[in-house]
Backbone as XML, in Angstrom:
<?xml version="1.0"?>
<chain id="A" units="angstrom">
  <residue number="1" name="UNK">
    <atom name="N" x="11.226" y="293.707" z="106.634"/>
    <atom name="CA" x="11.652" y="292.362" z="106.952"/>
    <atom name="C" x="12.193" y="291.665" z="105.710"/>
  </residue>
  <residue number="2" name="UNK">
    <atom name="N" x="11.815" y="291.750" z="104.670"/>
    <atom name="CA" x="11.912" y="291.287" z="103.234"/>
    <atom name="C" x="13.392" y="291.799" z="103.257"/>
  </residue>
  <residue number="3" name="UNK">
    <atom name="N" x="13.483" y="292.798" z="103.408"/>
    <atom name="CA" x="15.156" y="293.418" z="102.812"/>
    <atom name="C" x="15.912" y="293.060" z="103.861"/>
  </residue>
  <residue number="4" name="UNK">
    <atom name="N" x="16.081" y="292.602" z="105.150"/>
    <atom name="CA" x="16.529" y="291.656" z="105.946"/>
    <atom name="C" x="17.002" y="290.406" z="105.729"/>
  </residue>
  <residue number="5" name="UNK">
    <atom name="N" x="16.005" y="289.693" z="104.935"/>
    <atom name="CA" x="15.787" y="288.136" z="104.795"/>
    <atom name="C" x="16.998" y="288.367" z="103.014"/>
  </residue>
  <residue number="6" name="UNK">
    <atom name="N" x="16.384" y="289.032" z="102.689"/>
    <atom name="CA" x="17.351" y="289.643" z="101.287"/>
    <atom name="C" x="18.668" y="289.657" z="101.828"/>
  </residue>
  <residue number="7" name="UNK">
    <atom name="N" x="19.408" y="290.821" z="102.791"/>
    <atom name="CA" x="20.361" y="290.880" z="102.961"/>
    <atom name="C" x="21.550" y="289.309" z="103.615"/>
  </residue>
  <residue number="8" name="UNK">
    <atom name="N" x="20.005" y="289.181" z="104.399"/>
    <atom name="CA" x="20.961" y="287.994" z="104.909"/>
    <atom name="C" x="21.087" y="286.608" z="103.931"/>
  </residue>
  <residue number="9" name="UNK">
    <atom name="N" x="20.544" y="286.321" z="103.284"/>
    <atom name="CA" x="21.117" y="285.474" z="102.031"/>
    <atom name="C" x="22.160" y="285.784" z="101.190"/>
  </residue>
  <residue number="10" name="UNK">
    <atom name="N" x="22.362" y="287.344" z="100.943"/>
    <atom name="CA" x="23.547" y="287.904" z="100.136"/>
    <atom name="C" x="24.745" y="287.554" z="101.346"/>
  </residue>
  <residue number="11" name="UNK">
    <atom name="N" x="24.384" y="287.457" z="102.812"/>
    <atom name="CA" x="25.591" y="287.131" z="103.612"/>
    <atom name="C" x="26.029" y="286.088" z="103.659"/>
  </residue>
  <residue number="12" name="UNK">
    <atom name="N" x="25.072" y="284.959" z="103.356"/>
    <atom name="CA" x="25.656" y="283.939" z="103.383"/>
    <atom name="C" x="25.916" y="282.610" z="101.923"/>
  </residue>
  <residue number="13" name="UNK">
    <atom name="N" x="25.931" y="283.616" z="100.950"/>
    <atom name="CA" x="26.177" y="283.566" z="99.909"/>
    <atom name="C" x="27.988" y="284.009" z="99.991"/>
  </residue>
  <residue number="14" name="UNK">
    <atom name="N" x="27.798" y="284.871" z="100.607"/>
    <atom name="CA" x="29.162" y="285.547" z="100.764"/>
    <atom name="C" x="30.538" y="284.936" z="101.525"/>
  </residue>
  <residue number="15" name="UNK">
    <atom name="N" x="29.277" y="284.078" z="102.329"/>
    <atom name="CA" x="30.612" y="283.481" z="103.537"/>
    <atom name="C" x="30.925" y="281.977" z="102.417"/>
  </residue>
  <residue number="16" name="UNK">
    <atom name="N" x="30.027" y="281.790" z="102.069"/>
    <atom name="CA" x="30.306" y="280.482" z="100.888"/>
    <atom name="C" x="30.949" y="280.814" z="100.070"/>
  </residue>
  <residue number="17" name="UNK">
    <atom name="N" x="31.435" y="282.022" z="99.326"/>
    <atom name="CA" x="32.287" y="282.318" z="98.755"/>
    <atom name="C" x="33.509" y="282.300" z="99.063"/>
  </residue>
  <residue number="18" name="UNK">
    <atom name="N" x="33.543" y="283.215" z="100.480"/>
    <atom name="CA" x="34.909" y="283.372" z="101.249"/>
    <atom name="C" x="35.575" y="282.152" z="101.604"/>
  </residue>
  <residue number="19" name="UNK">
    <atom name="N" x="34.919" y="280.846" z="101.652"/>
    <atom name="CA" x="35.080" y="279.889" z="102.290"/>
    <atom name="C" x="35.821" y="279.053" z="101.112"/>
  </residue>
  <residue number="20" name="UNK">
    <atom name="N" x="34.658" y="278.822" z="99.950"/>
    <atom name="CA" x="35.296" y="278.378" z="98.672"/>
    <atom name="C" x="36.776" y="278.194" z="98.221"/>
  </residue>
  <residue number="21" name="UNK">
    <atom name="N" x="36.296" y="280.065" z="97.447"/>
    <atom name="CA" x="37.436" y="280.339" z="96.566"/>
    <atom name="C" x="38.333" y="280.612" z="97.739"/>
  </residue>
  <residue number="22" name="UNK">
    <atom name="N" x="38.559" y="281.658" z="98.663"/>
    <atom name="CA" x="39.370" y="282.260" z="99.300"/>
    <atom name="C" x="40.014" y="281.686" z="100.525"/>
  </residue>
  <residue number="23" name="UNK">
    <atom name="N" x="39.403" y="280.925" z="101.132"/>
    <atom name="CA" x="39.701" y="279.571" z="102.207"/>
    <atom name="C" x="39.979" y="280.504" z="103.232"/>
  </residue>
  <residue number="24" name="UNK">
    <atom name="N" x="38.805" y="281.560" z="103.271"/>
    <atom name="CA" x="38.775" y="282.423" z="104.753"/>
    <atom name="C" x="37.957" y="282.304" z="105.158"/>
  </residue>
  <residue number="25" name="UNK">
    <atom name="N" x="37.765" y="282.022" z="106.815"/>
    <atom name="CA" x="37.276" y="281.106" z="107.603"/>
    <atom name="C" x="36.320" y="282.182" z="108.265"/>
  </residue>
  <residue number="26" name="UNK">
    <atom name="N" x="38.401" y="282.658" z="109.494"/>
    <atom name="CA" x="37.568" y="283.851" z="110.297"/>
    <atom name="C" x="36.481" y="284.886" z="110.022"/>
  </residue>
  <residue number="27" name="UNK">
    <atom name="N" x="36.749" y="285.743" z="108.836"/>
    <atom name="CA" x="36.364" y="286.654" z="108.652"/>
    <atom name="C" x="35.150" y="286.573" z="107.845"/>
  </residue>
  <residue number="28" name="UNK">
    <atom name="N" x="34.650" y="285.095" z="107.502"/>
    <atom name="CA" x="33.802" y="284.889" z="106.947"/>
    <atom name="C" x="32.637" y="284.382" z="107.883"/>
  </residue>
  <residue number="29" name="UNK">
    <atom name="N" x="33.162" y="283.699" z="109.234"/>
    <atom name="CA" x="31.880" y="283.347" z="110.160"/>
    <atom name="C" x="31.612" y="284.933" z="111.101"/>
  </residue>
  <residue number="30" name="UNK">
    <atom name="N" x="32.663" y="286.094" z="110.838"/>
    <atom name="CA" x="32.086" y="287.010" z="111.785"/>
    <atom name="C" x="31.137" y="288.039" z="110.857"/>
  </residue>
  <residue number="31" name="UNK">
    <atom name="N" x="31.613" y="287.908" z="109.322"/>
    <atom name="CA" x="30.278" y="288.978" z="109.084"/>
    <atom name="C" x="29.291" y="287.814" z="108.659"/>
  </residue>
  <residue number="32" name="UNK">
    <atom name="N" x="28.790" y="286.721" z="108.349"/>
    <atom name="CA" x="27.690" y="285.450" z="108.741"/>
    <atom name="C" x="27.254" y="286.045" z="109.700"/>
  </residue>
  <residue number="33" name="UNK">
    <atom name="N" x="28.018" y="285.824" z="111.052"/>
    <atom name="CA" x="27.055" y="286.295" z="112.400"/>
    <atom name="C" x="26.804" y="287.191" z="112.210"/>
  </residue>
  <residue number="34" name="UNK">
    <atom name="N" x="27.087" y="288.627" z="112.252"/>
    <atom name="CA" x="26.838" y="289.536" z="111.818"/>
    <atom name="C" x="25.535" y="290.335" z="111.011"/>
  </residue>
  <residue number="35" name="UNK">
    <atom name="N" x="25.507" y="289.701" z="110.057"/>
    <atom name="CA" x="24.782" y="290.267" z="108.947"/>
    <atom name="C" x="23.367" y="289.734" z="109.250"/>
  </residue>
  <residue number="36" name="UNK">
    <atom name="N" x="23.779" y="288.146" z="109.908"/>
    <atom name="CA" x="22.322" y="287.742" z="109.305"/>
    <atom name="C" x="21.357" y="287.620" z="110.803"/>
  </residue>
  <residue number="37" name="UNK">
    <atom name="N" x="22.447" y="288.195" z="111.542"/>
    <atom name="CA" x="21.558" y="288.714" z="113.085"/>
    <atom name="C" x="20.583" y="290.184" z="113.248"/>
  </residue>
  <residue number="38" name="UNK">
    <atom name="N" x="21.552" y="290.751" z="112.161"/>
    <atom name="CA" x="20.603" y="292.145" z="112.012"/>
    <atom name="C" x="19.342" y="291.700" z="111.760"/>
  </residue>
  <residue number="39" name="UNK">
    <atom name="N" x="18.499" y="290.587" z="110.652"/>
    <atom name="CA" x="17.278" y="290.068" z="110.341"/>
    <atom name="C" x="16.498" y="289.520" z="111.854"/>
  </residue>
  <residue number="40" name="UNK">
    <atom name="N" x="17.207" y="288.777" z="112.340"/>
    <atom name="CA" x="17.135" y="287.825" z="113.311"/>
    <atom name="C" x="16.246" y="288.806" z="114.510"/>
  </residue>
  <residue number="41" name="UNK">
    <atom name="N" x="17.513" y="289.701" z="114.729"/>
    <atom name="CA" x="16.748" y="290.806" z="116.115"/>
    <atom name="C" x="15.694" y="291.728" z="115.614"/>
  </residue>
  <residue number="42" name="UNK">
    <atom name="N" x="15.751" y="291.529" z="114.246"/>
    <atom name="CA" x="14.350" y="292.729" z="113.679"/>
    <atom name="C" x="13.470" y="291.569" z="113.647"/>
  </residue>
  <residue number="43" name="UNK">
    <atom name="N" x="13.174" y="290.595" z="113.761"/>
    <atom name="CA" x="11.981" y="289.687" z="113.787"/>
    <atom name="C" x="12.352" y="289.233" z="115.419"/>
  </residue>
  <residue number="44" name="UNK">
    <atom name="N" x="12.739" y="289.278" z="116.402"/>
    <atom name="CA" x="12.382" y="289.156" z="117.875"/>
    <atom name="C" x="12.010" y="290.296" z="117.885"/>
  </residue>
  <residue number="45" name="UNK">
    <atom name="N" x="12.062" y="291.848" z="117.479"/>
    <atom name="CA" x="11.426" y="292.950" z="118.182"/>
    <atom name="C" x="10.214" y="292.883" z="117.188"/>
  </residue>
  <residue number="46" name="UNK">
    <atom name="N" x="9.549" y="292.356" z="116.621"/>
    <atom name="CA" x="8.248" y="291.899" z="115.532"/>
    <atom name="C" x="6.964" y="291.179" z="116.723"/>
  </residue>
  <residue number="47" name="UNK">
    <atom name="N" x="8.417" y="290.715" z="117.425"/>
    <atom name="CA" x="7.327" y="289.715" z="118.917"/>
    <atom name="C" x="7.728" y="290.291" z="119.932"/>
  </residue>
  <residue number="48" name="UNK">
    <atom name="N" x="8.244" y="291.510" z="120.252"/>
    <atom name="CA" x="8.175" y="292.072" z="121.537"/>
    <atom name="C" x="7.269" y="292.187" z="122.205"/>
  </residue>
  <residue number="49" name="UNK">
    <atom name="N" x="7.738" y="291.989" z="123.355"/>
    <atom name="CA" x="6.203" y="291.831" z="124.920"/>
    <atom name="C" x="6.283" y="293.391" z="125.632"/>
  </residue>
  <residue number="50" name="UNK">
    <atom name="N" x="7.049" y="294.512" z="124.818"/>
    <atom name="CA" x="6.700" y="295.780" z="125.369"/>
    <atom name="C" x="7.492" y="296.731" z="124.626"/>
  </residue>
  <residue number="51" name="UNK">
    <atom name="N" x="7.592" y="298.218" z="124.449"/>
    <atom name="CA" x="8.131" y="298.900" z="123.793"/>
    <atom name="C" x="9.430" y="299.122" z="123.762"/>
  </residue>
  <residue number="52" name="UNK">
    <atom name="N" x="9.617" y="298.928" z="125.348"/>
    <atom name="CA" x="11.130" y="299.041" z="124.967"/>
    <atom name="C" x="11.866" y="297.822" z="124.994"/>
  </residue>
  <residue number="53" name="UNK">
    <atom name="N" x="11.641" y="296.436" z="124.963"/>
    <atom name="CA" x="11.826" y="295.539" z="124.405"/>
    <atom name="C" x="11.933" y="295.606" z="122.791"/>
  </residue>
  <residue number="54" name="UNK">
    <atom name="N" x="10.817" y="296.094" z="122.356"/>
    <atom name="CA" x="10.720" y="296.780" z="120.698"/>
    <atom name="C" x="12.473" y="297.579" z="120.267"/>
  </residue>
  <residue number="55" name="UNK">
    <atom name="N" x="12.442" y="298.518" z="121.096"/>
    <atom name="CA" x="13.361" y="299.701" z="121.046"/>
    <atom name="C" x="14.881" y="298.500" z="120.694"/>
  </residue>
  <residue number="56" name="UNK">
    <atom name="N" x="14.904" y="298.145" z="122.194"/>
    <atom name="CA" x="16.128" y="297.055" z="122.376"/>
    <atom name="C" x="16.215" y="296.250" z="121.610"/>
  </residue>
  <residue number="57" name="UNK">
    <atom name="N" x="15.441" y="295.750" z="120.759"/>
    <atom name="CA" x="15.619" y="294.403" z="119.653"/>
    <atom name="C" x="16.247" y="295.410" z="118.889"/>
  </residue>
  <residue number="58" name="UNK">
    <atom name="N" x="15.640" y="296.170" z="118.213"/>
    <atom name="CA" x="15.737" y="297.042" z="116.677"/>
    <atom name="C" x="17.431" y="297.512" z="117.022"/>
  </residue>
  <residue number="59" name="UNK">
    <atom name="N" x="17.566" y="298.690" z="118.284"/>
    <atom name="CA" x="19.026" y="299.103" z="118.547"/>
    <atom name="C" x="19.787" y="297.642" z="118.483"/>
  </residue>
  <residue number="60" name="UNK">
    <atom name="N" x="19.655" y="296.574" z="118.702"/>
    <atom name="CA" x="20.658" y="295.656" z="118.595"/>
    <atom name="C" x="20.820" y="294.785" z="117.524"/>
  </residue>
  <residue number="61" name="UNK">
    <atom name="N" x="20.124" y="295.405" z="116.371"/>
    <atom name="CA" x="20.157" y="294.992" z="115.055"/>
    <atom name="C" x="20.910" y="296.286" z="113.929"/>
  </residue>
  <residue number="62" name="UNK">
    <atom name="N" x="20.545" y="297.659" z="114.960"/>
    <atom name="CA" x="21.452" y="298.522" z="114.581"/>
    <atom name="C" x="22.430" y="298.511" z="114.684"/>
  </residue>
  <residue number="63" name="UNK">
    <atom name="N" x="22.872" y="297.745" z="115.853"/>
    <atom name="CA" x="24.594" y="297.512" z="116.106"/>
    <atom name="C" x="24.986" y="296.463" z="115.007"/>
  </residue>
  <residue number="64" name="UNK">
    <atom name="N" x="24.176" y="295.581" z="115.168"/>
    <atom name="CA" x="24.887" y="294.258" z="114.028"/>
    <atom name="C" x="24.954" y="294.961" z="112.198"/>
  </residue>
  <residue number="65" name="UNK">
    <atom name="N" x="24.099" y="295.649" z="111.982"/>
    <atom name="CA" x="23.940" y="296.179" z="110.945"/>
    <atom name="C" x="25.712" y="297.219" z="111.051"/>
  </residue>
  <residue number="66" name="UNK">
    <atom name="N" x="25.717" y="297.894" z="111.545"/>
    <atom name="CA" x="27.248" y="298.990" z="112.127"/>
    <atom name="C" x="28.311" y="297.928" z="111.900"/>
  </residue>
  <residue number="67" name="UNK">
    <atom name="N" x="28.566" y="296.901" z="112.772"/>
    <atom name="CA" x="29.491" y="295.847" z="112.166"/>
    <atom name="C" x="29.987" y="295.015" z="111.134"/>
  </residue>
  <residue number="68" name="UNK">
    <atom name="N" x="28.242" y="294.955" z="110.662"/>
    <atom name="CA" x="28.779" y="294.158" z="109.299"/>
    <atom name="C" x="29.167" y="294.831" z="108.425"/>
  </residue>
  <residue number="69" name="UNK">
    <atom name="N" x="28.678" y="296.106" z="108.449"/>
    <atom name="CA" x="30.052" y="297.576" z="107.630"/>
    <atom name="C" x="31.298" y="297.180" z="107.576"/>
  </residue>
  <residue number="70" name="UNK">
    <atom name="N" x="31.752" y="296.877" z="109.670"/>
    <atom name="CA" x="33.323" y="296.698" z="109.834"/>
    <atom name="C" x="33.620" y="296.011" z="109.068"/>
  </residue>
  <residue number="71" name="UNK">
    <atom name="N" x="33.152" y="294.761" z="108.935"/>
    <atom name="CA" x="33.600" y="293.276" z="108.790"/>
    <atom name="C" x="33.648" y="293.344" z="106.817"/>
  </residue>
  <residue number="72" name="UNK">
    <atom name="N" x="32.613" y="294.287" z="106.089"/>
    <atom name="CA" x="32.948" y="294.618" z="104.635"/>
    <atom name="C" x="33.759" y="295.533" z="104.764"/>
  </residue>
  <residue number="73" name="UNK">
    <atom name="N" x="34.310" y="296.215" z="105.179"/>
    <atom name="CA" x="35.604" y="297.420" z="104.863"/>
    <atom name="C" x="36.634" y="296.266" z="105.109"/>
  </residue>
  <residue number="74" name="UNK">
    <atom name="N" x="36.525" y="295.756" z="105.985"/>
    <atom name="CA" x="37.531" y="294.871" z="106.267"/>
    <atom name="C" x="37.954" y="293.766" z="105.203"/>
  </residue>
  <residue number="75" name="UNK">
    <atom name="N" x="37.198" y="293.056" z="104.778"/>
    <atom name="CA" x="37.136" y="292.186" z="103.933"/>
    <atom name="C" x="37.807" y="293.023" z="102.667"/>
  </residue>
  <residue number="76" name="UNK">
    <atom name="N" x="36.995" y="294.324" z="102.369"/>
    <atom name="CA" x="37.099" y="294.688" z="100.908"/>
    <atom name="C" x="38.584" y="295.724" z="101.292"/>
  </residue>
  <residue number="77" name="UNK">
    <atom name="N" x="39.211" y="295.885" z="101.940"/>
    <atom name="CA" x="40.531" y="296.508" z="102.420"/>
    <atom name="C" x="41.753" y="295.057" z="102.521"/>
  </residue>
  <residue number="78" name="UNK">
    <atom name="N" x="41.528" y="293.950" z="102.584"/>
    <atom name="CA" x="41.702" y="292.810" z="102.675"/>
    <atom name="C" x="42.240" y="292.175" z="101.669"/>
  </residue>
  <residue number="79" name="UNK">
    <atom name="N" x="41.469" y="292.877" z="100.651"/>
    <atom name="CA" x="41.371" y="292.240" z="98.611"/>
    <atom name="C" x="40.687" y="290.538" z="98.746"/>
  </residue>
  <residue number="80" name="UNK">
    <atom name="N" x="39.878" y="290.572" z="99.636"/>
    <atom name="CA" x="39.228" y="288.809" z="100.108"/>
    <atom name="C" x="37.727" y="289.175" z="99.134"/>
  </residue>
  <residue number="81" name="UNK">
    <atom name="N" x="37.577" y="290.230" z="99.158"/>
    <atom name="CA" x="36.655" y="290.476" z="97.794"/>
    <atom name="C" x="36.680" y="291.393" z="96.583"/>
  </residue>
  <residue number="82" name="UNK">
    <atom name="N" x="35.889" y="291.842" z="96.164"/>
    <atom name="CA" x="35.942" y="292.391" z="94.867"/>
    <atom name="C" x="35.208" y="293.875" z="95.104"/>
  </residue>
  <residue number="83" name="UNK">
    <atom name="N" x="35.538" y="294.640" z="94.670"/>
    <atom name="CA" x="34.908" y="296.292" z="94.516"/>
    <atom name="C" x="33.397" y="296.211" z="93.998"/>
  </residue>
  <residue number="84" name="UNK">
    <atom name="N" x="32.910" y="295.460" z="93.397"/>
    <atom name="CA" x="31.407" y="295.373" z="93.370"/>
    <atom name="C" x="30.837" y="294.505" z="94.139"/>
  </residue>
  <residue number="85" name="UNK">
    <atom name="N" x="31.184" y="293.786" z="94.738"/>
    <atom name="CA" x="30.299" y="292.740" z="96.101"/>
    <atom name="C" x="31.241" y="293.741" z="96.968"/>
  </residue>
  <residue number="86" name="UNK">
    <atom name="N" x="31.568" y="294.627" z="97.287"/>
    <atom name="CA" x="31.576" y="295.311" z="98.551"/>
    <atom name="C" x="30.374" y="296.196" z="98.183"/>
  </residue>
  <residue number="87" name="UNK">
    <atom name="N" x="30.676" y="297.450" z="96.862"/>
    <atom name="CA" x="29.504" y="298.091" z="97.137"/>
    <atom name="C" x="28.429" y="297.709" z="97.149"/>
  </residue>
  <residue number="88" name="UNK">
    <atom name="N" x="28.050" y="296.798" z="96.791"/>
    <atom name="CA" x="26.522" y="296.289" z="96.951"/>
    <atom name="C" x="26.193" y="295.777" z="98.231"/>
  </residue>
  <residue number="89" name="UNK">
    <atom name="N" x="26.765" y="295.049" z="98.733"/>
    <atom name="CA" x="26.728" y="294.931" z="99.977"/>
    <atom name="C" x="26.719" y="295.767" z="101.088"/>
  </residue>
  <residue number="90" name="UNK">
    <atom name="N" x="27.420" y="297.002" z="100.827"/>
    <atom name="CA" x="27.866" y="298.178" z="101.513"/>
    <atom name="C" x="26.749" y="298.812" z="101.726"/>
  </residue>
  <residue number="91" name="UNK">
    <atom name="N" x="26.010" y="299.197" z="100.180"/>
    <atom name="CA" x="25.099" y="300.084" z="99.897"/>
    <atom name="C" x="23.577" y="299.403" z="100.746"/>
  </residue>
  <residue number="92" name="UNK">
    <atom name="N" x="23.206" y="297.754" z="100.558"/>
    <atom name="CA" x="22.723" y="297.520" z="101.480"/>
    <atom name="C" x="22.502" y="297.565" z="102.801"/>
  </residue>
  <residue number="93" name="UNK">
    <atom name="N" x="23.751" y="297.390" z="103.453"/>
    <atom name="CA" x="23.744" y="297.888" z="104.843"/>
    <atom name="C" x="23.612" y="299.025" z="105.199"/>
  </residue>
  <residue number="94" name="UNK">
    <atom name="N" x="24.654" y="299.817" z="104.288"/>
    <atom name="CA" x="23.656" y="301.448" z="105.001"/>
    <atom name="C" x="22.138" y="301.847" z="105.048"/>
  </residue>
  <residue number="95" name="UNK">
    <atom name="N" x="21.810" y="301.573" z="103.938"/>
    <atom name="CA" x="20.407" y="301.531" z="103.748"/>
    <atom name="C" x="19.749" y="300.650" z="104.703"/>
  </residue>
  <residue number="96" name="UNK">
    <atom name="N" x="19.796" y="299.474" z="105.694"/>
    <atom name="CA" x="18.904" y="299.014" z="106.497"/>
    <atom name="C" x="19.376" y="300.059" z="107.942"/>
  </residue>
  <residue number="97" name="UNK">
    <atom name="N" x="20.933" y="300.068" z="107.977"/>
    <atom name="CA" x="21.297" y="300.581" z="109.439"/>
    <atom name="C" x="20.408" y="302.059" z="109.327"/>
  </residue>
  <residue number="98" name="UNK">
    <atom name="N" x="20.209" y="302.944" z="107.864"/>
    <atom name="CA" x="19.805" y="303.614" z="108.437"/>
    <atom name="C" x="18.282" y="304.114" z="108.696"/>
  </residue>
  <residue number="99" name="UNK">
    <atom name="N" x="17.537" y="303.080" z="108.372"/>
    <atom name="CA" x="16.605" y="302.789" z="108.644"/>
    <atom name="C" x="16.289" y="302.548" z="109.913"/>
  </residue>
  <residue number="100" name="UNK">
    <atom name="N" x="17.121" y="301.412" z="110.283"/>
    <atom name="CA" x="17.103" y="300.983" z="112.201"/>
    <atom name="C" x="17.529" y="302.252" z="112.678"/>
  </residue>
  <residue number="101" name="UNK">
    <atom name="N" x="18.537" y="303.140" z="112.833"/>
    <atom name="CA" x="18.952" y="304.193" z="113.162"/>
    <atom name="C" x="17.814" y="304.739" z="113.461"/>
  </residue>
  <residue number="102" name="UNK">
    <atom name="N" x="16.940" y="305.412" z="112.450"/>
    <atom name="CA" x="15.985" y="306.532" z="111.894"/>
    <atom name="C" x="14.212" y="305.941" z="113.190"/>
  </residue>
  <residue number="103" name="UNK">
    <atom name="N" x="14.646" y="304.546" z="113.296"/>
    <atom name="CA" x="13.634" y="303.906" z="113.845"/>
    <atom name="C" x="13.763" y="304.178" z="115.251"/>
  </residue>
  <residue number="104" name="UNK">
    <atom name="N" x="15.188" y="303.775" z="115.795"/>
    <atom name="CA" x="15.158" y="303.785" z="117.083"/>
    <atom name="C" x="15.313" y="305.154" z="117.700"/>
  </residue>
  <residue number="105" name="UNK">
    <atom name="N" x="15.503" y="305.797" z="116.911"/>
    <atom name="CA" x="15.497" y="307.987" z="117.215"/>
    <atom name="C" x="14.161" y="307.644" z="117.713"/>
  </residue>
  <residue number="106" name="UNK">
    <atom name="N" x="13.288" y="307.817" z="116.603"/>
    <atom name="CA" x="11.951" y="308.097" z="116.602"/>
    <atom name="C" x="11.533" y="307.642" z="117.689"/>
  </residue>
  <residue number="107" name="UNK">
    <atom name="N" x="11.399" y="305.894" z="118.065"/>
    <atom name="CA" x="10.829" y="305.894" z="119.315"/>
    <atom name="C" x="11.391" y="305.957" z="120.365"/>
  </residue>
  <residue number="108" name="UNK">
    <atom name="N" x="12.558" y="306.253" z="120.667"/>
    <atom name="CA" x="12.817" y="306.917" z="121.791"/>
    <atom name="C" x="13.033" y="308.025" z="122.097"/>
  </residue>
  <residue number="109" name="UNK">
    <atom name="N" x="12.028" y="309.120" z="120.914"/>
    <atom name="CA" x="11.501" y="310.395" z="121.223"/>
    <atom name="C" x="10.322" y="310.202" z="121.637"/>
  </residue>
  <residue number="110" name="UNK">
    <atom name="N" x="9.561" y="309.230" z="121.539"/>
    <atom name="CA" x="8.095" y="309.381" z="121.437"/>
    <atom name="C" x="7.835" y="308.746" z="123.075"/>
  </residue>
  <residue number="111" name="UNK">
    <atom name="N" x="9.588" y="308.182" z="123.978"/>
    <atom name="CA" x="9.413" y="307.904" z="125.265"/>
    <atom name="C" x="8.486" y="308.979" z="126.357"/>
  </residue>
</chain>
């Protein structure tokens, strides 16, 4: 949860940037939504009322986690950022998606 709450401050650190210096709007409220929903649905499946409620929160934080990839390739293919706030950012997200990934295998082997 910590590296969630982590990531999603680096997102919206990010959209304040984009917004700032770069006066990009769009592409700055879709990885915002994005990024900082991956946290969001990993703390509703924290209060799930059953397992696969559990399952369904986490997979839909795996998806948001998968997008906010799009939305940094995009950005950093864009030149709207810089080659080191992509990889760091980058390197974060893989590292949670594949965590959620690795999570939602597991328990929906253990169905």
């Amino acid at each position: 949860m910590d590296k969630c709450i982590a990531f999603s401050i680096k997102i919206n650190k990010l959209r304040k940037y984009l917004r700032e210096k770069q006066h990009e709007y769009n592409n700055s409220d879709q990885i915002q939504r994005a990024g900082t929903s991956i946290g969001a649905n990993y703390s509703e499946a924290c209060d799930a009322i059953s397992k696969a409620d559990f399952i369904n929160k986490l997979a839909i934080a795996q998806k948001e986690a998968h997008e906010t990839m799009y939305w940094l390739k995009v950005l950093y293919g864009s030149e709207l950022i810089k080659k080191e706030q992509y990889e760091e950012l980058m390197k974060d997200a893989e590292e949670i998606h594949r965590v959620l990934t690795s999570s939602v295998k597991t328990l929906k082997e253990q169905k």
